[in-house]
C-alpha positions in Angstrom: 89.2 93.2 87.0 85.7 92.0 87.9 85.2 88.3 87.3 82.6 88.1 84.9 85.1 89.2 82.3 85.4 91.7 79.9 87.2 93.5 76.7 89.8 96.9 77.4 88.2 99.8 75.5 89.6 101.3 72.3 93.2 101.8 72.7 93.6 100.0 76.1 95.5 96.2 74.9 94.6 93.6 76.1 94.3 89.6 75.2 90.8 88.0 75.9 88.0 88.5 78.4 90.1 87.7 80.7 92.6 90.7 80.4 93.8 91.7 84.1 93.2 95.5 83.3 90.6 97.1 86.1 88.8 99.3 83.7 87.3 97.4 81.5 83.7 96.9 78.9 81.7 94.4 78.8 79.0 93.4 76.4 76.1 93.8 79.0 77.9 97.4 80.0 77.0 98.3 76.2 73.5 100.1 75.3 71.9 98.8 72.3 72.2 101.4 69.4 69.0 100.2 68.4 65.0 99.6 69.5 63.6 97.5 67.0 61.9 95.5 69.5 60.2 98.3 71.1 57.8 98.2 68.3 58.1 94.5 67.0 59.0 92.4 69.6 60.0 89.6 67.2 62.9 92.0 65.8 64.5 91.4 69.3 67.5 89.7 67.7 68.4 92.6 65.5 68.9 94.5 68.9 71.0 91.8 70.4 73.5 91.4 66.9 73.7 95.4 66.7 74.9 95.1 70.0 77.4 92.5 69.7 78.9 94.3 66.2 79.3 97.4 68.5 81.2 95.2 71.4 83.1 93.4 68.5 84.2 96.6 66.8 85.3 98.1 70.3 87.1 94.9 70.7 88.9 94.6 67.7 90.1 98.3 68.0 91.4 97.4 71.3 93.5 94.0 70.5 93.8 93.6 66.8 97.0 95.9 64.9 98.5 95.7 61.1 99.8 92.1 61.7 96.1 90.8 62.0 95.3 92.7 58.8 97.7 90.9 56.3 96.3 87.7 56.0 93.1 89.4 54.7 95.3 91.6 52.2 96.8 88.5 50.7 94.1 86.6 50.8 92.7 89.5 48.4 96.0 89.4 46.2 95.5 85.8 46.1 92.3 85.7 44.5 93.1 88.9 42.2 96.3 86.8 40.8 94.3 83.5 40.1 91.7 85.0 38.7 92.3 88.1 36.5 94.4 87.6 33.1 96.5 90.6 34.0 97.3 90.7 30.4 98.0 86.1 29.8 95.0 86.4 27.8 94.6 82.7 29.2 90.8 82.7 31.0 89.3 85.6 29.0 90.3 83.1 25.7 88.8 80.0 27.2 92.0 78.2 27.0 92.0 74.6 24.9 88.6 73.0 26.5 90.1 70.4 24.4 93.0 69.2 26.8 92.7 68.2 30.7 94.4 67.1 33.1 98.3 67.9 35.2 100.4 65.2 34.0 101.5 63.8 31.1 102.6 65.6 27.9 99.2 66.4 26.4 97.7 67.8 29.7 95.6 70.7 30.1 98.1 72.0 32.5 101.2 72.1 30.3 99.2 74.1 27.7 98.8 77.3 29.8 101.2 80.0 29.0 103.7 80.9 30.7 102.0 84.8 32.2 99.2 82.4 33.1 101.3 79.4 35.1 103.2 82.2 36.9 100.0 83.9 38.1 98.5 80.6 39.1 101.9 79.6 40.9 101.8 82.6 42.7 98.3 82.7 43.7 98.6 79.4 45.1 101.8 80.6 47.3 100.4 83.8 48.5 96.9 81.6 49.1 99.0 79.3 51.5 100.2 82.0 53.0 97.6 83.6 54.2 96.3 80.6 55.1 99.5 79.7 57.5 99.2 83.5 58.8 95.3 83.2 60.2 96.8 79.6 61.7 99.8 81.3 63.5 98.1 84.3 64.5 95.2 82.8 66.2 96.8 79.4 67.7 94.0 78.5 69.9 91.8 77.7 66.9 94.2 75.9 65.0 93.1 72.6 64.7 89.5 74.1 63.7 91.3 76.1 61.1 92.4 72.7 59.5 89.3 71.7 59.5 87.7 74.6 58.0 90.5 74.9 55.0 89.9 71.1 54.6 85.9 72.4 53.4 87.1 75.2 51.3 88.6 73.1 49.4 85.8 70.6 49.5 83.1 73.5 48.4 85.2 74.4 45.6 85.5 71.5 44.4 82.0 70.9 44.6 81.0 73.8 42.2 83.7 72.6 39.6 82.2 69.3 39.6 79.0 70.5 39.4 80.3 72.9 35.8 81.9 69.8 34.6 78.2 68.5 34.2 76.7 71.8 33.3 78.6 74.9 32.4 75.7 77.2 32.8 74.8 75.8 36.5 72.4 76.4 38.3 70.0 77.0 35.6 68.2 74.5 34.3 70.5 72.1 35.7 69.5 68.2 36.3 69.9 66.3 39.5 73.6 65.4 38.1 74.9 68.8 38.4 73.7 69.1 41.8 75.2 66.1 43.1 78.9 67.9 43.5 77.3 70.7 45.2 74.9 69.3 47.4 77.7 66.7 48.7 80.2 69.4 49.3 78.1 70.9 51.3 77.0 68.3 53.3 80.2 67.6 53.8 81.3 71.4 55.0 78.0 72.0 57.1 79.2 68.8 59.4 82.3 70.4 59.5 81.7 73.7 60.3 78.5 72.9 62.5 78.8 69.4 64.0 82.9 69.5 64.5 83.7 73.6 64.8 81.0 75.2 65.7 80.4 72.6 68.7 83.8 72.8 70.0 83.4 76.7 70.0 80.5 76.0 72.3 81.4 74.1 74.4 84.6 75.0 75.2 82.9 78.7 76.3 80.6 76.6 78.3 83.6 75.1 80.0 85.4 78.4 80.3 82.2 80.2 81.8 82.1 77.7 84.3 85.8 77.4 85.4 86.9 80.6 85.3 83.7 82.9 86.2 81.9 80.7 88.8 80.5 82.4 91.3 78.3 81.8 94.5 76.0 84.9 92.6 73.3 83.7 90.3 73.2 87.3 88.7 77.1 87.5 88.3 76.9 84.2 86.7 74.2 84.8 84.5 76.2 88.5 83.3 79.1 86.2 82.7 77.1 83.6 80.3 76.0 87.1 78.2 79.3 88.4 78.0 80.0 85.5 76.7 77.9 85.3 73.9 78.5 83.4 70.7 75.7 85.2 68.9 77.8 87.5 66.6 79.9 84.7 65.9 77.2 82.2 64.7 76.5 85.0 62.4 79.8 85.1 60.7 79.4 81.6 60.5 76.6 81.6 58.5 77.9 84.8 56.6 81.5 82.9 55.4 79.0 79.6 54.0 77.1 81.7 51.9 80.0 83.9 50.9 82.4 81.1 49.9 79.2 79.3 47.9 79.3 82.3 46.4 82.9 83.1 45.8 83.7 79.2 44.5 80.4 79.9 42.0 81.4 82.4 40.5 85.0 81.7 40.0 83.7 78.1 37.9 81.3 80.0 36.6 83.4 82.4 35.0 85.3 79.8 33.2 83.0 76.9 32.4 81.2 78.0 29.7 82.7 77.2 26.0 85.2 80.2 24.7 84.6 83.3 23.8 83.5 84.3 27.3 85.6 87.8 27.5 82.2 89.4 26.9 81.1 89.1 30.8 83.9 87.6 32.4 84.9 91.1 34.7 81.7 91.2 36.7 82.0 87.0 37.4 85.8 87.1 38.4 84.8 90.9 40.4 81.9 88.8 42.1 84.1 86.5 42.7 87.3 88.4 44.2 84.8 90.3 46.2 82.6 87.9 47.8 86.0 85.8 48.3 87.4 88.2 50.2 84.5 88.9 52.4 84.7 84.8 53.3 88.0 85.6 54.6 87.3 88.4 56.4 84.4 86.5 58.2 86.8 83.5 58.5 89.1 85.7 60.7 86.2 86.8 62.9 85.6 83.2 63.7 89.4 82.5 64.2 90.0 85.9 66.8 86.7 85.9 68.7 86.9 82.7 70.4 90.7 83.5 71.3 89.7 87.0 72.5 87.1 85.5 74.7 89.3 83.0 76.1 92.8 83.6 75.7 94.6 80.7 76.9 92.7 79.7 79.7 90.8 76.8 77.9 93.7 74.8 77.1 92.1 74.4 73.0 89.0 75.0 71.6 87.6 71.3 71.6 84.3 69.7 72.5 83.4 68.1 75.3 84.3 64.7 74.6 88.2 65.4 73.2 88.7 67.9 76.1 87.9 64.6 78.2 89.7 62.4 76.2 93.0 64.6 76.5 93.1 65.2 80.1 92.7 61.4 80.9 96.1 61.1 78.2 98.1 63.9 79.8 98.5 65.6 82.9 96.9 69.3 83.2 97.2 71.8 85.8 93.8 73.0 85.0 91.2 72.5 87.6 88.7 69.9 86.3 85.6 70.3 88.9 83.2 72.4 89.8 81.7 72.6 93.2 77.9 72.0 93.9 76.2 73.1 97.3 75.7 69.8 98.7 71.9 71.2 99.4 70.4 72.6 96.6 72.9 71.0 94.1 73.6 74.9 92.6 77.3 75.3 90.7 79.5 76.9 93.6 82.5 79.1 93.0 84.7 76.0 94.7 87.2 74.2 92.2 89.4 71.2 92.6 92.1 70.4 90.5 94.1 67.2 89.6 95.8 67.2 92.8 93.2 67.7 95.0 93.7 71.3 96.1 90.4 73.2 96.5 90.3 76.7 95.4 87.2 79.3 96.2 87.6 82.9 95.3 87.8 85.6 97.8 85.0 86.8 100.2 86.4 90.4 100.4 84.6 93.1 98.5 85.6 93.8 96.0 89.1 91.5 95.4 88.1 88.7 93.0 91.1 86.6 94.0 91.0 82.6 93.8 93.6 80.8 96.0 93.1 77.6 98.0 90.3 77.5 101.0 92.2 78.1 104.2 94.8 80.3 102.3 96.1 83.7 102.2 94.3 85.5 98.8 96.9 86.4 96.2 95.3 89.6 95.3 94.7 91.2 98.8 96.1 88.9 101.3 93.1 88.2 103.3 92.5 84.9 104.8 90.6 82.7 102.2 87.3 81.1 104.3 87.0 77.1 104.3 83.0 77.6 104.1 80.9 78.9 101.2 77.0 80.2 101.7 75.1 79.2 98.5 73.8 81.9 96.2 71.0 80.3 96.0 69.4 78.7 98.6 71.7 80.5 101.3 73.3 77.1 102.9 76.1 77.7 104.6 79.0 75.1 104.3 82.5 73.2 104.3 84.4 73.4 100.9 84.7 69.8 100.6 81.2 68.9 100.9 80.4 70.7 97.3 82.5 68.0 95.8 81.0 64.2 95.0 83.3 61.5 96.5 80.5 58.7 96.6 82.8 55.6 95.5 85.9 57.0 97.0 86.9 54.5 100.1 88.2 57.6 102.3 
């Protein structure tokens, strides 16, 4: 496989970018289906996401199967069993607006018939889950998962609060009834864009660097767009506005005074719709960065915590990248914890790593001790693209 990384076409598996099958698409090897900015220039990035859903969709057919597919299904049975009556009666009747609360003996929540506790009960457990599913299927974005579930809950409960004050929000609604959903969302757009979304970038930045350096400007520049994150900001931005949308209209639905059977199966069909389609968007943002990077990364964390945790424990990865002494360009040398110096292969062709002064893994050829820059063409040792100024020897 050529360095700069790439996806298996439809029916050929494989795990990330980084999949060791020879015959392989990339997102630069893939026309645009579209020419919007032949005409318009400034309808450029309409181009760029058609191409990405195209490389996606070619991606997914070529790594994902049924097991990737059931978290969405019960995340759709989830929201179909705690919000339909399925014959309880219970949300189309309004229930006792009278009684709140889950303990004690005059609670809201001891009220509910039984058809109605039973469907809640088991929308919660198949809503957990699915939940558990996305976070075992796609490991490398666990603790981002967390984080994420952490501000679904917090957006939800944002638009309950914000019914409590006004059952008819967001028309004509005061400043008190926004207060729950502005703050959720504050609180979910630092989550999703100061914590997640930062740690998805920079841990590609980090993975573009380490594992598809290369003394070539233009291979490493066609690594950087193979890499892009464009398609996955999108589904970012997608999965806020559908769960806004999801957690409205599921308060919605039930917030204003009983009767409220009249219209309540186009809210809870908004609702279970436009839920589902934040899930499905959640699970784009869970795969993509582990099919981009597989396990090569070591986590998808920012810069910071990935510095933080190699200085706690010890990692094999290498944590360096070379510099022509010159011109101060990133080289295709890398040093790891121990020292060793690794440079990729000068034979055509190979795209084997090993250490400088080394037999290649891949084709057995001797591994040179010198590297010519990319960039300004300087020819030197591998240790001189390293920094040792403090070091005593």
């Amino acid at each position: 496989m050529e360095d700069e990384g790439g996806v298996a076409p439809a029916g050929v598996q494989t795990g990330h970018l980084d999949g060791s099958h020879s015959t392989v698409v990339r997102l630069t090897d893939i026309p645009s289906p579209t020419n919007f900015s032949g005409r318009f220039q400034f309808l450029s990035p309409i181009d760029a996401i058609s191409k990405q859903v195209v490389f996606n969709w070619k991606s997914a057919r070529a790594t994902l199967g049924f097991t990737h597919l059931v978290p969405l299904i019960l995340a759709f049975t989830a929201l179909v069993l705690g919000s339909w009556d399925l014959g309880s009666g219970e949300l189309s009747g309004g229930g006792d607006y009278n009684r709140g609360g889950i303990f004690g003996p005059d609670s809201g929540f001891l009220r509910v018939s039984g058809g109605a506790l039973i469907l809640s009960f088991l929308s919660l457990f198949v809503s957990i889950s699915a939940y558990l599913l996305l976070i075992s299927i796609f490991p490398l974005m666990r603790e981002n998962l967390l984080y994420l579930i952490f501000g679904v809950l917090a957006i939800e409960y944002g638009h309950i609060a914000s019914h409590a004050n006004d059952p008819f929000f967001p028309i004509g609604s005061g400043f008190d009834a926004w207060v729950g959903f502005m703050v959720s969302n504050l609180v979910m757009l630092f989550i999703a864009i100061g914590v997640v979304r930062r740690s998805v970038m920079e841990t590609r930045d980090f993975h573009v660097d380490v594992v598809h350096m290369h003394p070539d400007p233009r291979k490493l520049r066609s690594a950087r767009e193979d890499h892009s994150l464009l398609l996955w900001n999108v589904s970012l931005v997608l999965w806020l506005f559908f769960l806004n949308l999801s957690s409205w209209a599921g308060s919605h639905s039930i917030a204003r005074p009983p009767p409220i059977g009249a219209d309540l199966g186009g809210l809870v069909l908004l609702h279970i719709l436009s839920g589902t389609m934040a899930f499905f968007f959640l699970m784009h943002m869970a795969w993509f960065p582990q099919f981009m990077m597989g396990d090569s990364t070591g986590g998808i964390q920012s810069k910071l915590s990935r510095i933080l945790s190699e200085g706690q424990e010890f990692s094999e990865r290498p944590l360096q990248v070379g510099k022509c002494p010159d011109c101060g360009v990133s080289s295709a040398a890398l040093i790891d914890d121990d020292g060793r110096i690794s440079v990729l292969c000068g034979v055509e062709n190979c795209g084997g790593r090993g250490e400088a002064g080394s037999d290649c893994p891949e084709c057995g050829s001797r591994i040179d001790t010198e590297l010519s820059c990319g960039s300004c063409g300087t020819r030197s040792h591998v240790s001189g693209h390293f920094n040792t100024e403090g070091e005593l020897w």
